[in-house]
ZAKOLKOL-861254 format. One line per 5 residues: number of its first residue (from 0); their letters; for each residue x, y, z of C-alpha. Coordinates in steps of 0.1 Angstrom, whole numbers, plus 5000, padded with zeros to 4 digits. Layout:
NUM) a) X Y Z  ... $
This chain:
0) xxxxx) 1399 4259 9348  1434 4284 9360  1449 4278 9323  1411 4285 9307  1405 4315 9327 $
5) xxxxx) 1443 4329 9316  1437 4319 9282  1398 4334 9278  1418 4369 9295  1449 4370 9270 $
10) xxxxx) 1418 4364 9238  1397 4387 9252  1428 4416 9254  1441 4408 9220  1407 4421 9212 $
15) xxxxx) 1404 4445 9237  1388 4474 9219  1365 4458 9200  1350 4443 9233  1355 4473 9254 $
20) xxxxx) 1328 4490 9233  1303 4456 9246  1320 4462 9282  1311 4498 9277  1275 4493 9265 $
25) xxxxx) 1264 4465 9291  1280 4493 9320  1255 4519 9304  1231 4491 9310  1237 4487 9344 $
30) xxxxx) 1238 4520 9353  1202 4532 9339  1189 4498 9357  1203 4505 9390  1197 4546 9382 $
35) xxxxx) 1158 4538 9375  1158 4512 9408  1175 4538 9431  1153 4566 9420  1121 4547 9422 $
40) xxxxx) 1128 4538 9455  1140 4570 9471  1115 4586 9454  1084 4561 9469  1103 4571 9505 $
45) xxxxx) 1096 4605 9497  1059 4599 9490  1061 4576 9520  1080 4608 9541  1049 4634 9531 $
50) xxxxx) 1028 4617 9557  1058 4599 9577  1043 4612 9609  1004 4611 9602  0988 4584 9620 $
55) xxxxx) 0952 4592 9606  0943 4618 9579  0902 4633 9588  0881 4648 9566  0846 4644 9553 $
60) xxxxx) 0834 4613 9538  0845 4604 9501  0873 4578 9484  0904 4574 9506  0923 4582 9474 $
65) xxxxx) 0911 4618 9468  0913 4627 9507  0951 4616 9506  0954 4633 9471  0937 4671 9485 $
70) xxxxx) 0950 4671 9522  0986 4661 9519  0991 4666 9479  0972 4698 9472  0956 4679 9444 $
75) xxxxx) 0918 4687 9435  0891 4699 9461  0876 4684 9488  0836 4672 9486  0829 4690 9519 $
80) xxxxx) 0849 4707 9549  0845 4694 9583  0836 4719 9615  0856 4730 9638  0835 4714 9666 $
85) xxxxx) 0844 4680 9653  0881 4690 9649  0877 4698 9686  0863 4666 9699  0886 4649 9678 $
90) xxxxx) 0913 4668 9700  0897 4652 9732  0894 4619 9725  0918 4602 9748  0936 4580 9721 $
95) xxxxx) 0947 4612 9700  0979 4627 9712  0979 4655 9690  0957 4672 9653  0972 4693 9632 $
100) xxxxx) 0936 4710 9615  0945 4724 9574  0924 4747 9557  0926 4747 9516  0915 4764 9486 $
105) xxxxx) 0935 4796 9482  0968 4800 9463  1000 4822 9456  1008 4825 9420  1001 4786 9409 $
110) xxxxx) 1013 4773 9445  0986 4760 9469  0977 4779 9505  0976 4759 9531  0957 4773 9566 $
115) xxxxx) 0969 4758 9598  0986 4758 9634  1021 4762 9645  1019 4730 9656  1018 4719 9616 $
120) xxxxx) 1060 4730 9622  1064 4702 9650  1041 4673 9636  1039 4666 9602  1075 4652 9594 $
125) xxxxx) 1080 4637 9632  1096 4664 9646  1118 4670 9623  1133 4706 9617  1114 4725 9588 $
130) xxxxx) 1125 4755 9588  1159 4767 9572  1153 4804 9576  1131 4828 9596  1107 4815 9621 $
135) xxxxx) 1073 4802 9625  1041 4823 9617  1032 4839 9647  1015 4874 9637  0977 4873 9621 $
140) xxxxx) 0993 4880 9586  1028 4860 9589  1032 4835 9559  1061 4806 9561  1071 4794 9524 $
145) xxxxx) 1081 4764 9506  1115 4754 9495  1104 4753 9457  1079 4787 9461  1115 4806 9473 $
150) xxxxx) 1135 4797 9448  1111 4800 9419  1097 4828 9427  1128 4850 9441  1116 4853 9476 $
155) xxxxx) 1129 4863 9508  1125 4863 9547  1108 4900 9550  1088 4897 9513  1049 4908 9507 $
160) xxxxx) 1031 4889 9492  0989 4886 9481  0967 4856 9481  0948 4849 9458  0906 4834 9463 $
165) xxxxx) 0908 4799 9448  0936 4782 9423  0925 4792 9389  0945 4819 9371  0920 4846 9368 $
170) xxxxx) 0910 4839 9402  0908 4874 9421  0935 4883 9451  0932 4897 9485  0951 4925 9476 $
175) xxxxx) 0942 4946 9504  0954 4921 9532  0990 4913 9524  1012 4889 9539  1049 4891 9550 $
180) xxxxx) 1071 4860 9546  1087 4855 9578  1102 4821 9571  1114 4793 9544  1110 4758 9549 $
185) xxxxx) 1139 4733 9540  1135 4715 9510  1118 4678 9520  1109 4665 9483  1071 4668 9492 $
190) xxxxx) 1044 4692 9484  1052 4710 9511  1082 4726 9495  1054 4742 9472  1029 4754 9495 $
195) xxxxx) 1025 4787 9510  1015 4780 9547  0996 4808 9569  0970 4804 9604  0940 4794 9603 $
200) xxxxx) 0931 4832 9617  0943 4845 9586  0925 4825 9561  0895 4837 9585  0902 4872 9579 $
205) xxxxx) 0912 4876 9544  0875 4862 9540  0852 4881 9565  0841 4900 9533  0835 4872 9514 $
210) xxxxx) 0805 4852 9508  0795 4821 9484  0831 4825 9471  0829 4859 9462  0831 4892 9477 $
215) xxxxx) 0800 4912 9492  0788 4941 9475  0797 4974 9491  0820 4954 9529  0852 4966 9526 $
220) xxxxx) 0872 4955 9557  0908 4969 9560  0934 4953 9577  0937 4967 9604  0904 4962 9617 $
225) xxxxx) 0904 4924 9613  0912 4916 9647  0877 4932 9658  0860 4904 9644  0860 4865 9662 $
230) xxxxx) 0883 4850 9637  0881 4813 9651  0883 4792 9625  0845 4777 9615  0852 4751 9595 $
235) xxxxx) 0884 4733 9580  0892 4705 9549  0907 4681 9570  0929 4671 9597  0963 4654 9604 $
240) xxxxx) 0961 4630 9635  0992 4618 9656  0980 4589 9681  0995 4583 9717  0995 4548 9706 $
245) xxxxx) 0994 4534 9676  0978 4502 9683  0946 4521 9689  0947 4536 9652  0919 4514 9641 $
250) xxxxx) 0897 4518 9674  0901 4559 9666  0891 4552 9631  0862 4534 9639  0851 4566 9664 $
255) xxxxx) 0855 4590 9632  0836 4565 9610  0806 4567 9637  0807 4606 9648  0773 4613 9651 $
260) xxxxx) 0772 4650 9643  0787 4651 9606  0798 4625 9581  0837 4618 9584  0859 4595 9576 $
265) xxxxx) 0897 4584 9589  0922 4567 9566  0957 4558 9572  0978 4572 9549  1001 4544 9542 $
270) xxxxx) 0975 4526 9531  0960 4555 9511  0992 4558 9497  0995 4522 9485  0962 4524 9463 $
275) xxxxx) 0976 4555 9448  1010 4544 9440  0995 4508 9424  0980 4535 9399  1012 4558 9390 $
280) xxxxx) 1036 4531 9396  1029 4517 9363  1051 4545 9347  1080 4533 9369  1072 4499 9360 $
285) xxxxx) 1077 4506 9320  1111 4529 9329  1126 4499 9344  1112 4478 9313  1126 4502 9293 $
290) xxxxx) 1157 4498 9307  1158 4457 9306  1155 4460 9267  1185 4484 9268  1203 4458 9286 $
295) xxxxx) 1192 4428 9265  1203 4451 9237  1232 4452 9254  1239 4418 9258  1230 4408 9220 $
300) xxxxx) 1256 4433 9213  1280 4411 9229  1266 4376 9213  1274 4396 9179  1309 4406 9183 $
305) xxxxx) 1319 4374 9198  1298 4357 9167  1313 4378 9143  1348 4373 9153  1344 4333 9148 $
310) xxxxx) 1351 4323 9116  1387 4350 9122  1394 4329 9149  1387 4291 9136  1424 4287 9134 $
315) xxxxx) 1428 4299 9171  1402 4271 9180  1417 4241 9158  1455 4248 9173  1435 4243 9208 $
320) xxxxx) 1417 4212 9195  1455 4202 9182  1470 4206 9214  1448 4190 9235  1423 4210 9244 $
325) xxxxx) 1385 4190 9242  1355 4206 9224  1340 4211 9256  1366 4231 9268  1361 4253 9236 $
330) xxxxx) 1330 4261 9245  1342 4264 9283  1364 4290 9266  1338 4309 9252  1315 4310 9279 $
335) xxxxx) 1346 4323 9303  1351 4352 9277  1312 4364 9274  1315 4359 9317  1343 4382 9319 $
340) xxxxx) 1332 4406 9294  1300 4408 9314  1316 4414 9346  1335 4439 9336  1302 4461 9323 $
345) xxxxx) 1285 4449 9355  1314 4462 9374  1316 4491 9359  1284 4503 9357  1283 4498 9393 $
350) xxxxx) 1310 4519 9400  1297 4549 9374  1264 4548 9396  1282 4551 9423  1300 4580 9413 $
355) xxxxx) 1267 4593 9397  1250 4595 9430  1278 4610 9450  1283 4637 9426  1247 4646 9417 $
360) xxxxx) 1230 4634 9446  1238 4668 9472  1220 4689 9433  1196 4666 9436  1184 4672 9473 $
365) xxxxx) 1192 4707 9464  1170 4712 9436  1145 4689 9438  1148 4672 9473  1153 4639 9459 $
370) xxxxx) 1174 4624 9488  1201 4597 9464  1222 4586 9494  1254 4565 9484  1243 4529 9503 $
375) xxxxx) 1250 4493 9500  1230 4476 9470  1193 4469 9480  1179 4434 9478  1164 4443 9445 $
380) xxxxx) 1196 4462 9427  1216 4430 9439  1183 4407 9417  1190 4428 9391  1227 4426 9392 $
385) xxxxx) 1224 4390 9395  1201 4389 9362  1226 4406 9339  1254 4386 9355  1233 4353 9344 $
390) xxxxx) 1217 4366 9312  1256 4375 9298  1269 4342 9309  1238 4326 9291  1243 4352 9262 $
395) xxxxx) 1282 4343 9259  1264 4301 9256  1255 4309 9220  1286 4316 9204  1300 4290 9224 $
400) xxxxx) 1281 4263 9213  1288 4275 9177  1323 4275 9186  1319 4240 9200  1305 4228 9170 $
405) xxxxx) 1332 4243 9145  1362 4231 9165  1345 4194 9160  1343 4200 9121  1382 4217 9120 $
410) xxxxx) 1415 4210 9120  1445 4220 9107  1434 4218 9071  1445 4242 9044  1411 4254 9036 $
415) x) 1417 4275 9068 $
């Protein structure tokens, strides 16, 4: 087996750059596969991370799908808001060790508003450390941005900006009650780098002269005079729940499902989550598809050239048969060539992902807070390495056997 190996090495060099170009194009391979199953994974953890410290998400009865979707996502409108009252008992109930309450439905130049407490800062990523400049909101009209809104829109700790009443373009602003960034968020890769966050006061006060979704005829409040008014919130859309302990998540649940004064319903957002990814995961599913034809591409590209060269190497293969050398071990020859061709574009695409990640991964957390950390191949990334290991061996089997069946028919004839 030495002598084979040393033998398949020396044939495969004397034909070293026709074959690089197949070691080059089974390393492309490998790379997008591993590329597309390291950013499909990192990116589910960051779906996963959006509600990371959420025990139970509360809001008024409708599909567990389109709660998760409006109160964490920003995405559509919620059926109904839930009162303050029930936000309140939900506070006391002796399993809940802490809610975080979120008020939607206004926006900032395409980016969602999101009403809440301070508390929002401490909870929703498990006390982790939001904020990467300025400080919390703390006065009636203090706003604390979003990684994404900052950088897009050219803002700054000390900024005013206007909201504006609902999410559709034309929508009309509350230009008369401005706001003053007085912090930015770090980017997490979750909506809430694009999400302008404010109290829940605020959003009470920007609205005093509003009714019905539009503005009474002939109330002008200023400013100013907001804080005469009782600006406790009356209702909210939902409400993030952190439990004391988790085993009681479904007893809490059950207490939600059965509050007498309002509909409401509880879900648990990694199970919420699930359901929604089984519907956009197909999309992830067809890029890694996509991918596997690339490397079965790949790998037919290497059945051709070793096919190709054949008949130019039929003498090679009859001086072996004259010296010795069985038909099987023909075909063990050829089979040791595809393996080490395929290795080496395994290899290498490993080591270009590598590379790849450590040099765009810090851009990528930068940019678009997709966390690519340089780690040990997953159990899947070492399946799939495994499958294009196998399918080149089995690839490098064809021209084998074809080699195995003209060193039966050859010899040192003069026809060669």
């Amino acid at each position: 087996m030495t002598a084979l190996l040393s033998i398949a090495w020396k044939s495969a060099w004397n034909r070293r750059f026709t074959l690089a170009l197949t070691v080059f194009s089974i390393a492309l391979a490998t790379l997008l596969l591993l590329g597309v199953e390291r950013i499909r994974t990192e990116l589910r953890e960051n779906f996963a991370s959006a509600v990371s410290g959420t025990d139970l998400i509360v809001g008024a009865r409708t599909g567990s799908t389109q709660l998760l979707l409006y109160s964490v996502f920003h995405i559509g409108s919620a059926t109904n808001n839930i009162g303050w009252r029930s936000v309140q008992a939900l506070e006391q109930h002796p399993g809940v060790a802490w809610v975080v309450p979120l008020s939607l439905g206004d926006s900032h130049r395409g980016f969602a508003v999101v009403a809440t407490t301070p508390a929002y800062f401490a909870h929703v990523r498990r006390g982790e450390q939001l904020l990467d400049e300025g400080q919390p909101f703390s006065g009636l009209f203090d706003a604390v941005i979003g990684a994404d809104v900052a950088e897009q829109l050219g803002y700054h700790v000390g900024r005013k900006i206007t909201l504006a009443h609902g999410t559709g373009e034309l929508t009309p602003e509350h230009a008369d009650k401005p706001f003053t960034v007085v912090g930015i968020l770090k980017r997490t890769g979750t909506p809430i780098d694009r999400t302008v966050h404010i109290g829940l006061e605020a959003m009470e006060a920007i609205h005093l002269e509003w009714a019905g979704g539009a503005p009474m005829p002939g109330l002008k409040i200023p400013a100013e005079q907001v804080r005469k008014f009782d600006l406790r919130p009356k209702n909210v859309t939902a409400a993030l729940v952190g439990l004391k302990n988790r085993a009681a998540v479904f007893a809490v649940q059950r207490w939600v499902q059965a509050y007498p004064e309002e509909p409401l319903m509880a879900i648990l957002p990694g199970v919420a989550l699930d359901e929604l990814w089984q519907v956009i995961g197909v999309g992830e599913k067809a890029l890694l598809a996509l991918s596997g034809l690339v490397g079965i591409v790949s790998l037919a590209g290497l059945v051709s050239v070793v096919m190709a060269g054949l008949n130019e190497r039929r003498r090679e293969l009859a001086v072996l048969r004259a010296v010795g050398a069985g038909a099987r071990h023909v075909l063990a020859l050829l089979a040791l060539e595809g393996a080490i061709v395929t290795v080496l574009g395994v290899a290498l695409g490993t080591l270009l992902a590598a590379l790849g990640i450590a040099a765009l991964g810090p851009w990528l957390q930068t940019h678009y807070g997709l966390a690519l950390r340089l780690a040990a191949p997953t159990l899947n990334e070492g399946l799939l390495l495994a499958a294009l290991l196998a399918a080149g061996w089995l690839a490098s089997l064809l021209p084998g056997v074809r080699a195995y069946r003209l060193s039966l028919a050859d010899g040192l004839s003069p026809r060669l």
